[in-house]
C-alpha positions in Angstrom: -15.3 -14.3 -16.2 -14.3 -11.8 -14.1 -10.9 -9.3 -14.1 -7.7 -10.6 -13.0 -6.9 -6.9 -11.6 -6.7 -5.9 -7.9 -8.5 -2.9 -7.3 -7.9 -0.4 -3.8 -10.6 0.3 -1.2 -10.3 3.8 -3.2 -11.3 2.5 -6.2 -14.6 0.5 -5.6 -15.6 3.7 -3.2 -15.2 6.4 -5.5 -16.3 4.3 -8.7 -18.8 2.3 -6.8 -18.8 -1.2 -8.9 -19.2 -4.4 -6.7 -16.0 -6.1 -5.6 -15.3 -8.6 -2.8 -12.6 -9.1 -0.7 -11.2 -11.8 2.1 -9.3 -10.2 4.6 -6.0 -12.0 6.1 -8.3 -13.5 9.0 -10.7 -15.2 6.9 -13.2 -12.1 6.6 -15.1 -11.7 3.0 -16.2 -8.6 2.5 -18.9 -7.8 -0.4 -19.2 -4.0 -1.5 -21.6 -2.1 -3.9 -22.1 1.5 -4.4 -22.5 3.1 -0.6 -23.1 -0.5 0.9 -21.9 -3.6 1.9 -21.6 -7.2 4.1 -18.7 -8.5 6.3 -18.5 -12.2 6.8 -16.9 -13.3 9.5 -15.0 -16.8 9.5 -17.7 -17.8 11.8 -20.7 -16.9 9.5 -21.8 -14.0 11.4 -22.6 -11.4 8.8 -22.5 -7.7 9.2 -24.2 -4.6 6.9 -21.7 -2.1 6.1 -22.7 1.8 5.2 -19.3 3.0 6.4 -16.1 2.4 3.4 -13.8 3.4 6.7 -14.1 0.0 7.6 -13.1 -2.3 4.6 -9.9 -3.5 4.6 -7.5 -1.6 1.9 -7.4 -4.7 -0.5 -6.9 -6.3 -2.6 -10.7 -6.1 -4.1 -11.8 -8.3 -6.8 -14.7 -7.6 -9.3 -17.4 -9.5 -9.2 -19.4 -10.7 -12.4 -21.9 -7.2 -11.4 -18.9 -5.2 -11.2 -17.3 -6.3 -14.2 -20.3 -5.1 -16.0 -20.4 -2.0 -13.9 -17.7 -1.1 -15.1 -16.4 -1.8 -18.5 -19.9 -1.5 -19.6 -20.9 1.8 -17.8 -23.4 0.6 -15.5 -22.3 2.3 -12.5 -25.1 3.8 -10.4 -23.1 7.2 -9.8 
């Protein structure tokens, strides 16, 4: 079970755990470490290696990034 926290852009960027995140349009986003995927509404799904554009949040942990990090497993 994953955290009930919110987390900022700023924090899965600078800690690098993976988090997701659906925008107000519809758009999930998926981010890990330097990398991610956008999915737009319409299933068309982008590779992201630029954090400039993820939305701001909220960002939700992932099962991965739970582990990341309250376990230490971030690949810093």
């Amino acid at each position: 079970m994953t955290s009930d926290r919110a987390y900022t852009r700023y924090d899965i960027v600078s800690l690098g755990f993976e988090a997701r995140c659906r925008a107000v349009d519809g758009t999930r986003y998926l981010w890990h470490a330097d990398n991610g995927l956008r999915t737009h509404p319409d299933g068309r799904a982008t590779m992201l290696t630029d954090a400039a554009a993820l939305p701001d949040g909220p960002w939700a942990l992932t099962e991965l990034g739970e582990r990341e990090l309250h376990e230490g497993e971030l690949w810093l």
